[in-house]
N, C-alpha and C positions, 0 to 999 in steps of 0.2 A: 451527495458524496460521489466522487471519480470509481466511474467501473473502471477504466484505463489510463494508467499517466504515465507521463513519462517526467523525469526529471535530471534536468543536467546529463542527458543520455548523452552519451561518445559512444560508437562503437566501430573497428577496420577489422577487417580479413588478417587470417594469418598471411604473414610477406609484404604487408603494406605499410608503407611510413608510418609512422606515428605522426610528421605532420599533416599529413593529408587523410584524414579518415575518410570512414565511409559516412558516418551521423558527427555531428560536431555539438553536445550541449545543445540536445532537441528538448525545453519545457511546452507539455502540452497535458491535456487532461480533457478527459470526454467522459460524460455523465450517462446512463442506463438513457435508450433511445437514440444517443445523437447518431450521427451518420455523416463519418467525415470525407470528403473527397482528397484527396492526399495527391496533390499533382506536380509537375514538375520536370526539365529536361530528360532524355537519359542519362544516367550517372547521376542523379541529384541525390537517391539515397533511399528513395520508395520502395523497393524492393525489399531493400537492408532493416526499413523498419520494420514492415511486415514479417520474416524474417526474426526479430528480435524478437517482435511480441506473439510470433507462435511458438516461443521456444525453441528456436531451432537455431539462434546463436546469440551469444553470452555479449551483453555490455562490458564494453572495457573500461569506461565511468560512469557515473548517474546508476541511476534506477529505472527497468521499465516492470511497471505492477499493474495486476489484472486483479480486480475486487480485491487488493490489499495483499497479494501474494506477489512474490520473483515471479515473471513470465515463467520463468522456466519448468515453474514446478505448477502451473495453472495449465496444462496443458487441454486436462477432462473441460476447463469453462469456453474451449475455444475453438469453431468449425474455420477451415482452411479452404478458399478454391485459389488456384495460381493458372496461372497461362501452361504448365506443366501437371498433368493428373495424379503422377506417381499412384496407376494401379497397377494392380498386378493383371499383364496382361493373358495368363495362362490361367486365371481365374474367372468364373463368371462373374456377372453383376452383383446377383443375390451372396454369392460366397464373397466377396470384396466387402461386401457390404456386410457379411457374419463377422470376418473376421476383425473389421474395425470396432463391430458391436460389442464384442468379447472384450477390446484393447477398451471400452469408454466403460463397460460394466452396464449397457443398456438392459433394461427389464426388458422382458418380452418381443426380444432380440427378432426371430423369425416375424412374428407380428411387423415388427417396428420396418423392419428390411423391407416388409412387401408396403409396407402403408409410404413410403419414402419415395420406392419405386416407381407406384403408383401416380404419386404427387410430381414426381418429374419427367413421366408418359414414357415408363421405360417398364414397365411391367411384363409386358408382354416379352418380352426379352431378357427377364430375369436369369433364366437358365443356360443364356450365351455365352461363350470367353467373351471376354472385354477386347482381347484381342483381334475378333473379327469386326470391332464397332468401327464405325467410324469419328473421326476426330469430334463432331458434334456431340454424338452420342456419350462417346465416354467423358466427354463436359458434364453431361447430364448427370451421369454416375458419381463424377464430384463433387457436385451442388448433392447429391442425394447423401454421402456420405459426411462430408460437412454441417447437415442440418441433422444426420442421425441419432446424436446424442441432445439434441434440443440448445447447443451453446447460446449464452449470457451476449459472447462477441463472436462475432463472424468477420475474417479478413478475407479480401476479396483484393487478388494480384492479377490485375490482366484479365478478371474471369471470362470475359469477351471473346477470347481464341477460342476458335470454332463453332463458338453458336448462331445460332441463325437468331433474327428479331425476334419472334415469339417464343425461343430458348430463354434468352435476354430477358425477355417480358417475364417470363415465369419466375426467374432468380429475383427480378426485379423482386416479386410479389411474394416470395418466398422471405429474402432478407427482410424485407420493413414492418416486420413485429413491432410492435410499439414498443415493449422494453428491451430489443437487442441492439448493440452498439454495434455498429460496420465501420471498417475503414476499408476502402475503395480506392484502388488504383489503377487507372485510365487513361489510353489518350484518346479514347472517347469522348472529346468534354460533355456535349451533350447526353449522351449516356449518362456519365457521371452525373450530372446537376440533375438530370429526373428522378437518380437516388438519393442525394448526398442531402443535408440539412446544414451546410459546414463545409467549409473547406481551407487548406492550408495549402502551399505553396514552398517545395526544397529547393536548393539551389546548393550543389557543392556540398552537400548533406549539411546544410543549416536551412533551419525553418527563416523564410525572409518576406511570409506573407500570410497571415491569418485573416479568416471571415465568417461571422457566427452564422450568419442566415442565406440563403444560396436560393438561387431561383435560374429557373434558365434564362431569363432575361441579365442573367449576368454575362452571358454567353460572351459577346466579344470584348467587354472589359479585362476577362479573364484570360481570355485567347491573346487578347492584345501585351497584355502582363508574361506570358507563357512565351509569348515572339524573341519581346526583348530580354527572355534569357537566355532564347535560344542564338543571339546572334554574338 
C-alpha cells in the first residue's frame, strides 16, 4: 500500500498562468521505507512538491494523499526540514521545541524535547534563544523538531544549508528508519544518492525521469541527465 501518492497532481501559485504551472499532472507513489531523491533544475517544481505534501499549499488538480488522507489534513503523520528553519528566534531551543510538542499532541512532551535535543548534540544548549545560534545550529533544532513527534514521512528541502558533514551524517542516520518514507531535495547529488533508495527527476514541474533503485555509482549518469536540462 502508498504511504505517499500523488495523482494527476497540478498545482501554481496565486498570480500564475494557468498555463505554466508550478507541478503539471505529477503520478507518483512511494511505499512505507522508500526514500525518494526528488532532483532537478531550479524552477523544476521540488520545492512546490514538498510544499504540497507538508500541507502547506492546496493542489489545483489531482490529489496528493499521505496514508489515505488530503495532505492537508495529514499534517500530525509529517516531520519538515527546508533550507529555511521557521523558528522562533526569541525562543530557546527546548521552548521551540515545547511548543511544537503541544501543536503534535506529543506524550511526555518535556521528556521527548530533552531526548530529541540530546539526539542532535544540542542539549547542552537547550535553554539558549535560538536566536544567538548559529545557522548550523539552529539546522540542528529543525532536524530535532521534525523527528519530535516520530512522523510516518519526513520531507527534507535543501536540509543541507548550514550543516557541516557530521551534521549531515547525523540527519543522514536520523531519517533512514526502516519504515519512514523521505523525499529529499538536493543539489547535493551525492549527498542525495547516500540517502535516497529512488529517485525522480522535474523538469518544468513534470516528472520526465523516474528510477526505482539508486546507488552512488549512478553518480554521473545522473549528473549527466541534470546537465542537459540545465542547458
Amino acid at each position: 500500500m502508498s504511504l505517499v501518492r500523488a495523482q494527476g497532481l497540478t498545482a501554481r501559485y496565486a498570480g500564475q498562468p494557468a498555463s505554466t504551472p508550478a507541478l503539471v499532472d505529477i503520478d507518483l507513489e512511494l511505499a512505507a521505507g522508500d526514500r525518494l531523491l526528488l532532483l532537478g533544475p531550479n524552477g523544476a517544481g521540488k520545492s512546490t512538491f514538498i510544499r504540497v505534501f507538508a500541507g502547506l499549499m492546496r493542489a489545483t488538480a489531482g490529489t496528493a494523499q499521505i496514508a489515505g488522507q488530503p495532505a492537508r489534513l495529514a499534517r500530525g503523520l509529517v516531520g519538515v526540514v527546508s533550507h529555511a528553519t521557521y523558528l522562533y528566534d526569541e525562543l530557546t531551543a527546548a521552548e521551540n521545541l515545547q511548543l511544537f510538542a503541544r501543536l503534535y499532541g506529543v506524550a511526555s512532551s518535556k521528556e521527548r524535547v530533552g531526548e530529541m535535543l540530546a539526539r542532535v548534540g544540542m542539549a547542552h544548549l537547550a535553554n539558549v534563544l535560538v536566536g544567538c545560534f548559529s545557522r548550523g545550529q539552529q539546522q540542528r533544532v529543525t532536524i530535532a523538531r521534525a523527528l519530535l513527534h516520530d512522523p510516518p514521512v519526513l520531507l527534507l528541502d535543501e536540509p543541507e544549508t548550514g550543516l557541516d558533514v557530521a551534521a549531515f551524517g547525523l540527519l543522514e542516520d536520523l531519517a533512514t528508519s526502516p519504515d519512514r518514507t523521505v523525499i529529499l531535495t538536493t543539489h547535493n547529488l551525492a549527498s542525495g544518492l547516500r540517502l535516497g533508495t529512488r529517485c525522480a527527476i522535474l523538469a518544468r514541474g513534470r516528472l520526465t525521469y523516474e528510477q526505482d533503485h539508486i546507488s552512488t555509482g549512478d553518480t554521473s549518469a545522473l549528473a549527466e541527465r541534470l546537465a542537459e536540462l540545465a542547458r
